[in-house]
N, C-alpha and C positions, 0 to 999 in steps of 0.2 A: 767103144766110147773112150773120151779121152782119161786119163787115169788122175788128174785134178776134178775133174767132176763127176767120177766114181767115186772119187776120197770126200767129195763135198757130198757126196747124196747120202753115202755109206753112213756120217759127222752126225745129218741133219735128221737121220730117218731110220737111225741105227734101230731101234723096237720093230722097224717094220721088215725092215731086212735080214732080221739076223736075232736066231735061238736067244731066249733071255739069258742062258750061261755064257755065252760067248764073249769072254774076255778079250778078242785082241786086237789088234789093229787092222781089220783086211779093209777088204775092196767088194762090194757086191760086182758081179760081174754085168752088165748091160749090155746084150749084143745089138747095139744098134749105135750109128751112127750121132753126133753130137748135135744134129738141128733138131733132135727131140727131148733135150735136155729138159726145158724150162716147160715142157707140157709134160715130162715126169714129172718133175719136183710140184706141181701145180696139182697134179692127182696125187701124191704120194700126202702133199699137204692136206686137203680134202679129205684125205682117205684118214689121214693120223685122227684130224679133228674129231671125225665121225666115229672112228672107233674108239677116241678115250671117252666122247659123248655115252657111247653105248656100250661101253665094259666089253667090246669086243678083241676076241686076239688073234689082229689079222697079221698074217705072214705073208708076202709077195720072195714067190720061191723062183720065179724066172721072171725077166725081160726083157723079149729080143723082136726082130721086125721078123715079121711074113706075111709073105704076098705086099708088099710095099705097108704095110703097119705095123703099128704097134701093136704088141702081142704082151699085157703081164699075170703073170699064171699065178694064183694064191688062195690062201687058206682062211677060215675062221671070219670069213666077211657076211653081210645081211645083203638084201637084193640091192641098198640103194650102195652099198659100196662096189657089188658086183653091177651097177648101174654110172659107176664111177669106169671103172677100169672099161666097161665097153663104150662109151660116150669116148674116153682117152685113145682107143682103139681107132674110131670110128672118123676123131680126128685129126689124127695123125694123119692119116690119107689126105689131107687138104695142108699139109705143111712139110716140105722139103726135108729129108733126112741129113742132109747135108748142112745144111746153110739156116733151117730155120723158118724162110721167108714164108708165106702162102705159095701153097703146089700142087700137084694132083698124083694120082697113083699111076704111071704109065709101063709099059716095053722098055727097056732098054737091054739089047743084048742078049734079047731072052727073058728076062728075070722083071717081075712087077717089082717096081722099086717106086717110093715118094718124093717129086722131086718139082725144084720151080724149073721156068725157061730157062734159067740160066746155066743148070745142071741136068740139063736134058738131052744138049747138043753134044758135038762133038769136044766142047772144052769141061765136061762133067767130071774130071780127073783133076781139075785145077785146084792148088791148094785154096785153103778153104780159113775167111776170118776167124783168129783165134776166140774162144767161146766169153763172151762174158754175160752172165746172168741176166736177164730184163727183168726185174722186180716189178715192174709195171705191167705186164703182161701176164705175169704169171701172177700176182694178185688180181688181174679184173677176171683169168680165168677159172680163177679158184671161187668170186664175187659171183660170177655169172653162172658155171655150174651148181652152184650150190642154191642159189633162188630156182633153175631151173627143176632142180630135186625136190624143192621145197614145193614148185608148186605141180608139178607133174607127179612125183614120186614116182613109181616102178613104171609108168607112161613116159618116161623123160627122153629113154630111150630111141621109142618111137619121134617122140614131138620134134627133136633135133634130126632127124631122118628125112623129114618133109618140107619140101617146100613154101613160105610162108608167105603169105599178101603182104604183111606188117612189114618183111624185109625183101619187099621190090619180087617177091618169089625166088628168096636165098633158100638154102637148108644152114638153118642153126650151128649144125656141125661145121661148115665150111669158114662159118664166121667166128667158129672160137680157134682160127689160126690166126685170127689177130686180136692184140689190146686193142684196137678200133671197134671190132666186130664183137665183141665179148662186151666191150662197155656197152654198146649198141643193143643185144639182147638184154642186158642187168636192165639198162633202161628203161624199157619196152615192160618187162615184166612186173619193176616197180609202181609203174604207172598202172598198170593194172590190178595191182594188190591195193593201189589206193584207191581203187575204182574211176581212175582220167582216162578217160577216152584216146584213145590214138591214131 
């Protein structure tokens, strides 16, 4: 990952990254590629909330992709934050490593990798849009997972897994690679805590 958005995650998430004595200026290291940026920061955010909510001291001690996802390894969490990082996991697989865009988990080369059409062919080498943060995306997905916790709790897992009537028979998970599809769930699930039909 690029070393301006390891120094920004490092800045914004320093508790969660890194021993409480740790004085200095590092880098968490992020083995993965910069189109998962803004779905870290969206679980890292999620994850802070929920553990200052609940006097927890969670430590994320790795994150790197395998098998074309995201993979973050950690400590001192409750099921809905280890409900956090596997949902993060789960959708990763539907958003491009590269770039970002919505994508799938395919072959290339050998190797499952995450990636859209455009980084699948033979121009998946091409330099790649320099990163700039979506604050939009990564608050509906932080909006949207967290009603889904709310209203599934330790089933949220599951529910995002399956495919749904309400969304044309998507999976959940596919639709939190985008602010469209994220708003799309929050939606959906508000109307249902107000008891509106859909």
């Amino acid at each position: 990952m690029d070393n301006f958005i390891e120094r920004h995650l490092a800045a914004q998430y320093r508790t969660l990254l890194f021993p409480h004595d740790y004085s200095g200026e590092g880098m968490f290291g992020f083995e993965c590629n910069d189109g998962w940026a803004d779905l870290i920061e969206a679980t890292l955010r999620l994850t802070r909330q929920h553990a200052e909510l609940n006097a927890l001291d969670v430590k994320v001690n790795q994150a790197k992709e395998k098998f074309g996802q995201l993979r973050i390894y950690h400590s001192g969490s409750d099921e809905i934050i280890g409900s956090v990082f596997e949902i993060a996991q789960l959708a990763s697989g539907s958003i491009c490593e590269l770039c970002g865009k919505p994508g799938e988990v395919v072959s290339l080369e050998g190797w499952l990798v995450a990636r859209c059409g455009k980084h699948t062919g033979r121009g998946h080498l091409d330099p790649i849009e320099a990163y700039i943060p979506d604050e939009k995306y990564i608050t509906s997905y932080t909006q949207a997972l967290d009603m889904i916790l709310a209203f599934f709790g330790t089933g949220a897992v599951r529910w995002v897994q399956d495919e749904r009537t309400a969304f044309a028979w998507r999976r959940p998970l596919e639709m939190l690679a985008t602010e469209e599809g994220c708003q799309a769930i929050f939606t959906f699930l508000k109307r249902l805590e107000h008891g509106v039909g859909v």
